[in-house]
C-alpha positions in Angstrom: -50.7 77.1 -45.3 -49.4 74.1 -43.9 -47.9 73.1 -47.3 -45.5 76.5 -47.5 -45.3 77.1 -43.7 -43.0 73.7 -42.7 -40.2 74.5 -45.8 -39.8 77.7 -44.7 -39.1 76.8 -41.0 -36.7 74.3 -42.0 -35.1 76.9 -44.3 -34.7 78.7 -41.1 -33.3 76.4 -39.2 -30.5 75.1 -41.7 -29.6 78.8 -42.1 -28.9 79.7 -38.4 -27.2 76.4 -38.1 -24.9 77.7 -41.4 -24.4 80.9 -39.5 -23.6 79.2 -35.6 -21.1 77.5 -37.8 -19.9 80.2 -39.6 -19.4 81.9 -36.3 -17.6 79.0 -34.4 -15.2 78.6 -37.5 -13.8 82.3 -37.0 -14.0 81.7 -32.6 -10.6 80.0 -31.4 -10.6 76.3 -30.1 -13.0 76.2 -27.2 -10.9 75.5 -24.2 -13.4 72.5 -23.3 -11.8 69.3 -24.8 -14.7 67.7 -27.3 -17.1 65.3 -26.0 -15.7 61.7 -26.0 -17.9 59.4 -28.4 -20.0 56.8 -26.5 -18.5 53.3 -26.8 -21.2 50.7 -27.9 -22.7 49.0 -25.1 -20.8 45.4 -24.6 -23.0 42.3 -25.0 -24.6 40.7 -21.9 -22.9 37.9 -20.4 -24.4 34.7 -21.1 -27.0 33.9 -18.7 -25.5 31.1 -16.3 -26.8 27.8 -16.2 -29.9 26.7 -14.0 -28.8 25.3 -10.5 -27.9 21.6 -10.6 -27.2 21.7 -14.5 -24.3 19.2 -15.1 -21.4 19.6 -17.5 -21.7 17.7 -20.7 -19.6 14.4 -20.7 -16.9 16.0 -22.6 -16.4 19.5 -20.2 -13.6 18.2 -19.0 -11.9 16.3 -21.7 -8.4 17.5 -20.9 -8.2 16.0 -17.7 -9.3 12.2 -19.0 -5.8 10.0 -19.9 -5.4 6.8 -20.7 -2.8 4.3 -19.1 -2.6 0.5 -20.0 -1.0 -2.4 -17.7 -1.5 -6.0 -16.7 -3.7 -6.9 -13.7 -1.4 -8.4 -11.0 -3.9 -8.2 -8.1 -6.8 -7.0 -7.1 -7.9 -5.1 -4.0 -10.7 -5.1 -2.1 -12.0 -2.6 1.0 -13.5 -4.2 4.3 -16.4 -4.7 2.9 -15.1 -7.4 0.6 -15.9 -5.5 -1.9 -13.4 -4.9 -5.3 -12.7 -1.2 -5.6 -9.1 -1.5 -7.1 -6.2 -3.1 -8.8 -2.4 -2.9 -8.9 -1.1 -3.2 -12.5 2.3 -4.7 -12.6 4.1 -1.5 -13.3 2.8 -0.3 -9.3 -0.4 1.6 -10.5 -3.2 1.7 -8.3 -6.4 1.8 -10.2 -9.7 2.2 -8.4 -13.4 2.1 -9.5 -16.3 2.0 -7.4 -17.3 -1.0 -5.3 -20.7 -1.2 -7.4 -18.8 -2.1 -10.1 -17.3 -5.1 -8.3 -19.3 -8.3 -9.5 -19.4 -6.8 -13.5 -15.4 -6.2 -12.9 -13.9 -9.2 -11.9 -16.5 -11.2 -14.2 -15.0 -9.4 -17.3 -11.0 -9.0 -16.3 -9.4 -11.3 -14.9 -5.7 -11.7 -13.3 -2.5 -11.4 -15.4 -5.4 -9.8 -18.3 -4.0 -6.9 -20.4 -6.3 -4.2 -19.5 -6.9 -0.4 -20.9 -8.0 2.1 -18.4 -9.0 5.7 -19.4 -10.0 7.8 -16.3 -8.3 10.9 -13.9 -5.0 10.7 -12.1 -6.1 11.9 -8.8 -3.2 14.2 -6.1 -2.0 10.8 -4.8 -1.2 9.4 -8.4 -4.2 6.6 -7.7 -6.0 6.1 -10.9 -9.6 6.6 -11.4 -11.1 4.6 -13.8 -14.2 5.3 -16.0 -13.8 2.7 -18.6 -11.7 -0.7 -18.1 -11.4 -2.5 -21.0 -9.7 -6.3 -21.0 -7.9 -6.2 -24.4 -8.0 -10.1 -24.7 -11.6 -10.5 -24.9 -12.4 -7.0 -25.9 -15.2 -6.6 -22.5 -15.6 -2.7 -21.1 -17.0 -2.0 -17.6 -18.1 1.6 -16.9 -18.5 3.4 -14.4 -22.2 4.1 -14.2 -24.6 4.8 -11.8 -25.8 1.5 -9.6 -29.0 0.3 -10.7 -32.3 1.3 -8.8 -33.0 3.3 -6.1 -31.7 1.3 -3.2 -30.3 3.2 -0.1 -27.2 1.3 1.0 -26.8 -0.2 4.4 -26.0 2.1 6.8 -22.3 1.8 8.3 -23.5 -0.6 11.6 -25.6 -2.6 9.4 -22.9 -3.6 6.8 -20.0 -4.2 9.3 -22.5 -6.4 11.6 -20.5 -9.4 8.5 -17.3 -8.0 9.3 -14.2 -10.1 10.9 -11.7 -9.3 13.6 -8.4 -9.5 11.1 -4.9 -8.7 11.8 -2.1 -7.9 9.9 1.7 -7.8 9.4 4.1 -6.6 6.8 6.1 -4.7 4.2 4.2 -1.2 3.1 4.3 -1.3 -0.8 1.6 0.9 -1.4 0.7 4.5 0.7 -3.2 5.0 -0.3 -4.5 8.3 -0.8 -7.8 10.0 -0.5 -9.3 12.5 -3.3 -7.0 15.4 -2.4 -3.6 13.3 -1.9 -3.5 12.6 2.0 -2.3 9.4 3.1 -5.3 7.3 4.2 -3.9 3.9 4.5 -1.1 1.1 3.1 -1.2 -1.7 1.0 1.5 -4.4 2.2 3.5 -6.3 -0.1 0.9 -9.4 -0.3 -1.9 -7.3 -0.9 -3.2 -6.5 2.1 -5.2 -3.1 2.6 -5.1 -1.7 5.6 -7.2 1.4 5.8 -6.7 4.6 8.0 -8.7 7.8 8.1 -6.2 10.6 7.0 -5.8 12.1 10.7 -4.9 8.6 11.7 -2.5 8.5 8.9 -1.0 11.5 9.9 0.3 10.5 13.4 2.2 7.7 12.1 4.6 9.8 9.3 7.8 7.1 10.0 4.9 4.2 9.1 2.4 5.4 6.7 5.4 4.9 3.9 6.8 2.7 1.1 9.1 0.0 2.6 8.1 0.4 6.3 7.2 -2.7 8.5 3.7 -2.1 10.2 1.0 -3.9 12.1 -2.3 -4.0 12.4 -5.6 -4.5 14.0 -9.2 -4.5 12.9 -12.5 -5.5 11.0 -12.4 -6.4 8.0 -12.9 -9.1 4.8 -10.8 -12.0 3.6 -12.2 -13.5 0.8 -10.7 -15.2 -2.7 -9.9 -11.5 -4.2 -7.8 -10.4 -1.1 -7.9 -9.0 2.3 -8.6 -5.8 4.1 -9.6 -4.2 7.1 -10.5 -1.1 8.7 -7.8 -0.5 11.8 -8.4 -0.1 15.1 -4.7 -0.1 16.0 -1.8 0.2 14.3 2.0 0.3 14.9 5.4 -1.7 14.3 5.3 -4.9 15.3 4.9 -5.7 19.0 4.1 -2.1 19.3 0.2 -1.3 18.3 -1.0 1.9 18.9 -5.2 1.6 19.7 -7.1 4.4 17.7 -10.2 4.7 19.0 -12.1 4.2 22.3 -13.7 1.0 22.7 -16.8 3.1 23.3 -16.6 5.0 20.0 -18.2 3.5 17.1 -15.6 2.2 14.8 -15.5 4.5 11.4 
C-alpha cells in the first residue's frame, strides 16, 4: 500500500497547485504588493579585541615621520636628567629621561643625527629611534629595565638646587596636547611651568620675550633647568605657589 499510496498523494497535490495557479492567472493583480525577498543576513562584526590588547608596532604607521638635523644642545629637566635636544634648524626633540645615559653615550654635540618619531600639537618631536649617522649608533625608545618603582617626587627633589634664571625665551615648551608648559632661553636654559602657570603669563610665555626665574633645579655639564617657583620680567617675579604647598 504504502508503495502506490505516497505517488498518488503527491499527484494530488501538484494538480491542485496546477489548478490554484491556473485560477490566479485568470484573477487580476492582487491589490497586495508581493512580498519583498529577504536580504541575506550581513556577516557579524569582528569580535573586538580582549581588554588591554595593544596595537601591533605598525597600527599607526602613518603617523611615524622622519626628520634629520645636527645636535646643537642638549636639554635636560630638573632632575638633571637628558630628555631633549635642539637641532640647529630650532627643533625640539624629546625622548624619555630613561634613555639619558645610553643617549648622550652614543650622540654627541655638533653629531648628524636621524630621528624617526611623532610630531606632537606643539611641533616638539618625539623620538622613537635616534640614530648618529657618523658612527652609525641607534637608541630606542624602550621600556627601562627591571621593575623598579621610581622615587617618588619628595624623594628625588631632596638633590635638587635653589637656581635662578634670566633671559631671552627662544623656545615655548609644550605638553602632549600643545599648551605652553614652560621656555627654553637663548643659552639653554629650561625653565619649566605647569600649563595653568603658563597661562597667566600670555605677554612672557613667548619667543623673544625677557623673563625671570626662580626655583629648584639641576646644573650639570649637559645644561640647566629648573622647576619655577616664581616667574616674571626681570625685577618683577611673580611667586606661584604657597611656601606651604609642596612644590610640583
Amino acid at each position: 500500500m504504502q508503495t502506490t499510496r505516497y505517488p498518488n498523494l503527491r499527484i494530488a497535490a501538484l494538480a491542485v497547485l496546477f489548478m490554484a495557479s491556473g485560477g490566479c492567472a485568470a484573477q487580476p493583480a492582487p491589490s497586495t504588493p508581493p512580498p519583498v525577498a529577504a536580504s541575506p543576513i550581513p556577516p557579524a562584526p569582528p569580535a573586538p579585541p580582549p581588554p588591554g590588547a595593544e596595537p601591533g608596532p605598525l597600527a599607526d604607521a602613518a603617523a611615524i615621520t622622519t626628520t634629520q638635523g645636527t645636535v646643537s644642545r642638549f636639554l635636560t629637566n630638573p632632575d638633571g636628567d637628558v630628555d631633549g635636544f635642539m637641532t640647529d634648524d630650532g627643533t625640539l626633540v624629546r625622548f624619555p629621561p630613561h634613555m639619558s645615559t645610553q643617549l648622550t653615550s652614543a650622540v654627541r654635540r655638533g653629531d648628524v643625527v636621524q630621528v624617526i618619531g611623532r610630531r606632537d600639537e606643539g611641533g616638539s618631536f618625539a623620538a622613537q629611534r635616534i640614530t648618529d649617522t657618523r658612527s652609525g649608533q641607534q637608541v630606542i625608545d624602550e621600556p627601562p629595565m627591571g621593575r623598579a618603582a621610581p622615587l617618588p617626587r619628595a624623594a628625588r627633589g631632596e638633590g635638587l638646587s635653589r637656581l635662578s634664571a634670566q633671559g631671552q625665551v627662544a623656545h615655548v615648551t609644550t605638553a602632549p596636547r600643545g599648551e605652553p608648559d614652560g621656555v627654553i632661553l637663548s643659552d639653554g636654559t629650561v625653565i619649566k611651568l605647569t600649563p595653568p602657570v603658563a597661562q597667566q603669563f600670555p605677554g612672557l610665555v613667548r619667543t623673544g620675550a625677557t623673563v625671570s626665574a626662580q626655583g629648584y633645579g639641576t646644573r650639570n655639564q649637559y645644561g640647566t633647568a629648573l622647576q619655577a617657583t616664581a616667574f616674571g620680567s626681570p625685577g618683577n617675579l611673580t611667586p606661584l605657589y604657597d611656601r606651604n604647598a609642596q612644590m610640583p
